[in-house]
C-alpha positions as CSV (number, residue, x, y, z in Angstrom):
1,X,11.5,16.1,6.5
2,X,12.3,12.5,5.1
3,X,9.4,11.0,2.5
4,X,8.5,7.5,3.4
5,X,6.6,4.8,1.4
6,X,4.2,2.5,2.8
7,X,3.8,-0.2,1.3
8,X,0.4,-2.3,2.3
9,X,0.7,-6.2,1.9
10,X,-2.5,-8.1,2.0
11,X,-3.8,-11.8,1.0
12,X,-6.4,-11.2,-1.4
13,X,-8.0,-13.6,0.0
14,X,-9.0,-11.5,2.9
15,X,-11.3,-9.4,0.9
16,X,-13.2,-11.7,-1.4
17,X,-16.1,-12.8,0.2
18,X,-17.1,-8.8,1.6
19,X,-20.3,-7.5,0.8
20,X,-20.0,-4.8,-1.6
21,X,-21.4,-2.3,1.4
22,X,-18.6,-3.9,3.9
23,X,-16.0,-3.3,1.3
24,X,-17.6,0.2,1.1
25,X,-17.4,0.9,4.7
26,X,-13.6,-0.2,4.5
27,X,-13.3,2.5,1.7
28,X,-14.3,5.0,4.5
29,X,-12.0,4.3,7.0
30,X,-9.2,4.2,4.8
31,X,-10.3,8.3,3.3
32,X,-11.0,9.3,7.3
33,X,-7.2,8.0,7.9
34,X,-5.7,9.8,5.0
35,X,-7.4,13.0,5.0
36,X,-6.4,13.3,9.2
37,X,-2.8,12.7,7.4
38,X,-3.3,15.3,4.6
39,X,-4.8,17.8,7.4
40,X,-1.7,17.0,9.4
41,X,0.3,18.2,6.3
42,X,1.9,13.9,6.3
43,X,0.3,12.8,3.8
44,X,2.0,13.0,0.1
45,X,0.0,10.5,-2.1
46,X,-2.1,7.3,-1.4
47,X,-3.3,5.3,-4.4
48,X,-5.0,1.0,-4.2
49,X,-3.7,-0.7,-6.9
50,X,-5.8,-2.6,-9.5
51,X,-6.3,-6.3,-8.3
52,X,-5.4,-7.8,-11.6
53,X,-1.9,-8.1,-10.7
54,X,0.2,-6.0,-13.1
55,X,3.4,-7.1,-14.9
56,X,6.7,-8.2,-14.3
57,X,9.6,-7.3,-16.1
58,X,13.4,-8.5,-15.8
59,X,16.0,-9.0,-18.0
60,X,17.9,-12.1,-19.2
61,X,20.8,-11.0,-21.3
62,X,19.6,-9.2,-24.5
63,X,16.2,-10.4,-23.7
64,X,13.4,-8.7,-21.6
65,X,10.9,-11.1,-20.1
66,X,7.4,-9.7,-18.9
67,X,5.5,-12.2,-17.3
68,X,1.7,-11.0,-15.6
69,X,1.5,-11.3,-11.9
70,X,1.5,-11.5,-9.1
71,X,-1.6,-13.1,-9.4
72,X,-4.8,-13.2,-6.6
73,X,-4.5,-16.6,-6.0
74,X,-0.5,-15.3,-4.1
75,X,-1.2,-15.3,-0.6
76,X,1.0,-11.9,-0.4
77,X,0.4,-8.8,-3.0
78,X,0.9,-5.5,-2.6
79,X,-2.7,-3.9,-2.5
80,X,-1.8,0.0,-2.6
81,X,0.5,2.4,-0.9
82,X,0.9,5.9,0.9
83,X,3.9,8.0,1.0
84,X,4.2,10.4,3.9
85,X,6.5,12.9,5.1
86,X,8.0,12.5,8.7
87,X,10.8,13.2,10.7
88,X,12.1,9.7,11.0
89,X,11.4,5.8,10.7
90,X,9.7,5.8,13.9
91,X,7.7,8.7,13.4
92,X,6.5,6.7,10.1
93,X,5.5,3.8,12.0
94,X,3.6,5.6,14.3
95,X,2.0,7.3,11.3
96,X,1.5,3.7,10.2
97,X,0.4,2.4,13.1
98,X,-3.2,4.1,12.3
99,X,-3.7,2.9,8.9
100,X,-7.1,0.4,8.8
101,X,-4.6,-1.6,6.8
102,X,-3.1,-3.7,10.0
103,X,-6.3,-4.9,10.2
104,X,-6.2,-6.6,6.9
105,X,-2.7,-7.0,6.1
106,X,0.7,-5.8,7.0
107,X,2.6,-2.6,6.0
108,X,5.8,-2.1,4.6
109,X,7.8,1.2,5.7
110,X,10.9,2.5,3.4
111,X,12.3,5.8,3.6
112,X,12.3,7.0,0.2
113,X,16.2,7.9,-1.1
114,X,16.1,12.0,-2.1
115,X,19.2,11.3,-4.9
């Protein structure tokens, strides 16, 4: 069975102006969805990510450039992910297609290369 990694995509935006009960109440759905995918024996990992955007790092030459972002203000971050194990893409999208994510955001589904 193929890991894949879902990737959720979200405009911060959407989530700023929640109650701190309505963002709790999100929280909820989102463990009911992936503890039906850990009974199912799908789910691998699901983590958020912190909203304060992270780094980025490339390379120019000899130099390495780390610069913060993305930041909230981007109308596109990436908000958290999942990784699942199923049978093929379309079984991941159907896994997917659960997620209270689509609700809020899109979601990003690569099959994870087993090199």
């Amino acid at each position: 069975m193929a890991r894949y990694l879902l990737l959720l995509h979200e405009n911060p935006a959407v989530f700023a102006d929640l109650s701190p009960a309505d963002f709790e109440a999100i929280v909820r759905e989102y463990t009911a969805w992936s503890a039906d995918l850990r009974a199912k024996g799908r789910l691998v990992q699901g983590e958020k990510l912190k909203d304060e955007g992270g780094r980025r790092v490339k390379r120019e030459g000899p130099r390495l450039l780390v610069s913060d972002g993305p930041f909230a203000e981007a109308k596109d971050v990436i908000g958290g992910l999942f990784v699942v194990e199923a049978a093929s893409y379309d079984e991941a999208v159907r896994l997917a297609e659960g997620c209270p994510h689509l609700r809020y955001g899109e979601i990003e589904v690569r099959e994870i290369d087993e090199t």
